[in-house]
Steps between C-alpha positions, in 0.01 A plus 500: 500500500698253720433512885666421815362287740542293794331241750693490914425239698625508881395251791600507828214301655485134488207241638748206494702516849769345345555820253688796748305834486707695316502915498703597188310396185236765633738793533647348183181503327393877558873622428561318179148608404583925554833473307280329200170751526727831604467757192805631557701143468354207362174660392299150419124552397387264666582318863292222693606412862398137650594447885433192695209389234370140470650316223184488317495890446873474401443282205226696352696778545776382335303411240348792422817700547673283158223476296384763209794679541705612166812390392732831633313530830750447778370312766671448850407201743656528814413290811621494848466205762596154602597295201450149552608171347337107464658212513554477115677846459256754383426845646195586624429885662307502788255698586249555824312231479769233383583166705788290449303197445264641239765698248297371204164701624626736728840678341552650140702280328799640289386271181204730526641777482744392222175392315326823515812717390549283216137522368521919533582741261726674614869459396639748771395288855721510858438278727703578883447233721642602895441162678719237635541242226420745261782384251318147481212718252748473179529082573154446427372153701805257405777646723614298791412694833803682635680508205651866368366654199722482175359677204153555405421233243141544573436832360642473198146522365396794644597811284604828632478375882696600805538286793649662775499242844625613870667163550615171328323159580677427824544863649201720740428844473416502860628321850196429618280761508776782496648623153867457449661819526471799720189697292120472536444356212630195352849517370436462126205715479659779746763529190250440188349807672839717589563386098170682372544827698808520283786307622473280269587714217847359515588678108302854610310535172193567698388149431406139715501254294393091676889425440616765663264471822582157507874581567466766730288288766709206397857656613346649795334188629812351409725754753213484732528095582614183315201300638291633219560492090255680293449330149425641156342301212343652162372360230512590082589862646511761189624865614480605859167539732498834678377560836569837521592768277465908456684477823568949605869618530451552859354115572820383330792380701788724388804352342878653609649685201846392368760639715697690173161679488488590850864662473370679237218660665697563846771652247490918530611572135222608314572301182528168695180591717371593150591100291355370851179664463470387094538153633251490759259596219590231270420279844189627508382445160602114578284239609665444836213674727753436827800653326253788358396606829854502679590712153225744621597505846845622387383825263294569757799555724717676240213737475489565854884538548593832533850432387390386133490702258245679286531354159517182689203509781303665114552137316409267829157746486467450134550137594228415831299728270469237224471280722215635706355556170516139418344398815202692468426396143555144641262606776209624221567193303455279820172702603394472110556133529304493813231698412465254175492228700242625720273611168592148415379293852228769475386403131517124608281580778239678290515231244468226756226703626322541163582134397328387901203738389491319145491177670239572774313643238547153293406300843161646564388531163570074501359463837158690342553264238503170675233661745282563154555173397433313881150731536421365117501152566353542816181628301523253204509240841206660671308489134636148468392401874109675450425370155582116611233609845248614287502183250552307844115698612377416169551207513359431859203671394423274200566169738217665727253573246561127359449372837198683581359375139536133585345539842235659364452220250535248797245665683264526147515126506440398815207710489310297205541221700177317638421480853438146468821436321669667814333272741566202299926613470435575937345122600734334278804687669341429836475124458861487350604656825344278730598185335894609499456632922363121530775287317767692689343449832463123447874490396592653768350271718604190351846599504454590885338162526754335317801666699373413849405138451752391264751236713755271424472252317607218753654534818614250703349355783738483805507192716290468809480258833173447621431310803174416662322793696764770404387776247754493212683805408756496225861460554754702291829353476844683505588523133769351411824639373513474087739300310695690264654347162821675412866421334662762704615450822423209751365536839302277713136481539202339635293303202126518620218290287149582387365262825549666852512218678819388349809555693729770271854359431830667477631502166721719291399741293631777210373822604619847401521800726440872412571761737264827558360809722232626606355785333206688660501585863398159641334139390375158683618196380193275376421107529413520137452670148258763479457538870420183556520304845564842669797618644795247552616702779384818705835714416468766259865551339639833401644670186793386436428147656714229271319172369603177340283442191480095443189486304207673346157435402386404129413872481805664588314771767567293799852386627603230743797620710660469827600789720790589701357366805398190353126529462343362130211665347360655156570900423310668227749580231447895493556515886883411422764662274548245260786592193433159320222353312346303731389226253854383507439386888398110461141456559402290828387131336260424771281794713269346773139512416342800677227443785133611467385843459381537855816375613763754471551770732516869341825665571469801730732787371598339219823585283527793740567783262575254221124582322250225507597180324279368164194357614472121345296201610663302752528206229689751216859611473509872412 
């Protein structure tokens, strides 16, 4: 058995500022809703109202509203609201919580919609859009924005569908947030309405059929204002889809009788009165519901005139009577088919019921099942988990007793030994450990030994005056500046020989220069490598300080270099930052012999912060 059904969707409340709150789609909503559930009109079985949902809710709904339906279910989508278009042309129907900006995620999309109508069932659908832009539905998303609607190639596919729209593509069914027309609801819906209650039954056989709704509200809206063009477009329509039908006598609109009939009837001769009243039955037994009730209207008033005759007031009776008698079989065969429908929604319950009770049923007796199964291998997993602890004990317990076997052999063993054996193995341990404490302390001391008079090899005696009477004290001469060897760049220097006493002569020499910092918080600038000499001047120079590297020592650790103020002296290489290998610095070809031991002068605070410098003898180049 086929069914009637449909889905309303109003919304007059909008989260995007730039949408106008709007009051009509939610008188719209609950109006169009009571025509469509009202018994005595449209009589649908089933109808689901949706105002000012997210569009979230919408879809599903929509979704579920199409799908497992049958093929001769009639099913009605009707939606009321702003109607809004994207730069590319397609129609999207916004709902509360739509923005502008976000159609894509926040609107329902008319492709959507197209999509899920095409996938149903059901071969009787109406779709009633009453939005501004509504017309732009039937263009799918290639139109052009603010172009008018021509015919609706797009639903060509769709088979027995209805599209009924309150506007074309460039027209509004509201000025801002006020309908067009003088009526609380919106213009097109205010007459879809007026249609159902029975004005719309335009031929009066007690029948609404889409087409005939559709032209009612669309010459009304028409009369009412040219600012707004309601638009039909169906596709693969076979027959006609009724809205309403059974429609009462007294529900229909009557329709005026011929004027040669009415002469008849006003007539006073009782064989004219008498043809009239044979012709208002043959009206009656026609399918013209308006003209049928007007018919009635009239015997009823030749029955009541006192001036008509009685053969003739006898036939009108015989007439309403088979009429009335008609009407009340119609009435039992409406209440039979009512009643059977209700045994009918009643049986589907019960079976649904049954078939819900089948399927519980089925559910628990699985969920024991997969409970039976989930406590089984829990126990085959406890089994599994105490066997492997008990092998895992087992096998502890052997390890024990094997243990406790050998040491018990061990101790069997040691016990047959002789006491004199024992002390024999106990002095010969003793002695080993004396004679290994005495080599390592006699190493020990020879290296100490070793370390602290070990010297240099040779060191050079400096040169000393002595005159008569004086004591003699050694004199330590100003080392000289070293001569570098280089390819590089030229620069003058001072050429100093291995003899003192010689007078140094200018001469010119290569000599390459390198440029660096100072690393650690402050250093001293020495007279020579390895500390030697002492300091070659008091100032301690900061981080940061620059230097001019001219030489280095055979080693590479020290570096000859002149600072920004002039002053010449050594600098341990770690005290400076140093981004070059400094074996590519030319080594000095002559470093003064160093003075005696006693000689130098220890530096008080040394690198200051720099660490302390390698400790060589005052002959060696570290």
């Amino acid at each position: 058995m086929s069914g009637k059904f449909a889905l309303i969707i109003g919304n007059t409340e909008y989260i995007d500022p730039g949408l106008a709150q709007l009051t009509a789609p939610g008188k719209d909503a609950e109006d169009f809703a009571r025509v469509l559930i009202d018994k005595d009109i449209c009589a649908f079985d089933d109808v689901k109202v949706l105002l000012n949902q997210l569009s979230p809710t919408i879809i599903e709904t929509i979704d579920d509203f199409f799908n497992q339906k049958k093929p001769d279910d009639l099913l009605v989508l009707y939606f009321s609201g702003h109607g809004v278009r994207d730069e590319f042309g397609a129609l999207y129907l916004a709902v509360k919580n739509t923005f502008r900006a976000k159609l894509r995620s926040t609107a329902v999309k008319s492709d959507y919609i197209r999509e899920v109508m095409d996938q149903s069932r059901s071969k009787r659908q109406v779709l009633i859009l009453d939005c501004c832009n509504s017309g732009a539905f039937a263009q799918g998303t290639k139109a052009a924005t603010g172009v008018s609607i021509g015919t609706a190639t797009a639903f060509e596919s769709g088979y027995g569908r209805i599209i009924l729209t309150a506007s074309d593509a460039t027209q509004f069914a509201w000025e801002g947030d006020k309908v067009i027309g003088d009526t609380d609801n919106s213009l097109f819906t205010h007459y879809l309405v007026e249609g159902l209650e029975g004005e719309a039954d335009l031929d009066g056989d007690g029948r609404i059929t889409v087409d005939e709704l559709y032209d009612y509200a669309y010459e009304q809206v028409k009369l009412a204002t040219p600012k707004q063009t309601p638009s039909k477009f169906s596709g693969k329509q076979q027959g006609e889809i009724v809205l309403r039908q059974g429609m009462r006598i007294e529900d229909i609109k009557p329709v005026p009788l011929p004027v040669e009939l009415m002469d008849e009837i006003e007539d006073t001769r009782p064989y004219v009165r008498e043809a009239a009243v044979q012709k208002l039955g043959r009206i009656l037994k026609g399918k013209n519901i308006g003209l049928a009730r007007s018919a009635i209207e009239a015997l009823e008033k030749i029955v009541a005139d006192d001036n008509t005759t009685r053969r003739v007031a006898q036939a009108a009776t015989q007439v309403l009577d088979s009429i009335r008698q008609r009407e009340q079989k119609a009435d039992e065969e409406r209440k039979a088919r009512e009643e059977a429908q209700s045994a009918a929604i009643q049986k589907a319950e019960e079976e649904n019921i049954a078939l819900d009770k089948v399927q519980q049923e089925r559910s628990a007796q699985e969920k024991a099942e997969v409970e039976r199964l989930m406590a089984q291998k829990a126990e085959s997993e406890r089994v599994a988990r105490a066997r492997t602890e008990a092998e895992r004990l087992a096998q502890e317990k052997l390890e024990r007793e094997r243990l406790a076997a050998q040491k018990t052999e061990e101790d069997d063993l040691i016990r047959e030994i002789p006491a004199a054996s024992r002390t024999v193995i106990s002095q010969r341990t003793l002695f080993s450990l004396i004679v290994t404490i005495l080599l390592i302390g006699i190493t020990s001391i020879g290296g100490y030994y070793a370390l602290q008079n070990l010297g240099p090899e040779s060191t050079p005696t400096p040169s000393i005056t002595e005159e008569p009477g004086v004591a003699t004290t050694p004199v330590i001469e100003k080392p000289p500046v070293a001569i570098i060897v280089s390819t590089t760049a030229v620069t003058k220097n001072t050429a100093v020989t291995k003899n003192p006493s010689q007078t140094p002569t200018s001469t010119s020499t290569l000599r390459v220069e390198f440029s660096i910092y100072v690393a650690v918080s402050r250093v001293y600038l020495y007279k020579g490598p390895a500390l030697e000499y002492g300091l070659a001047v008091q100032k301690a120079y900061p981080r940061g300080e620059k230097f001019t590297v001219i030489a280095r020592n055979p080693s590479g650790l020290w570096l000859l270099g002149n600072a920004s103020d002039g002053n010449q002296g050594w600098l341990y290489v770690e005290w400076v930052d140093l981004d070059m290998n400094p074996l590519i610095i030319p080594t000095a070809s002559y470093i003064p012999p160093s003075p005696p031991p006693s000689a130098p002068t220890k530096p008080k605070g040394g690198g200051g912060g720099a660490g302390p410098a390698p400790t060589c003898s005052p002959s060696e180049f570290c």
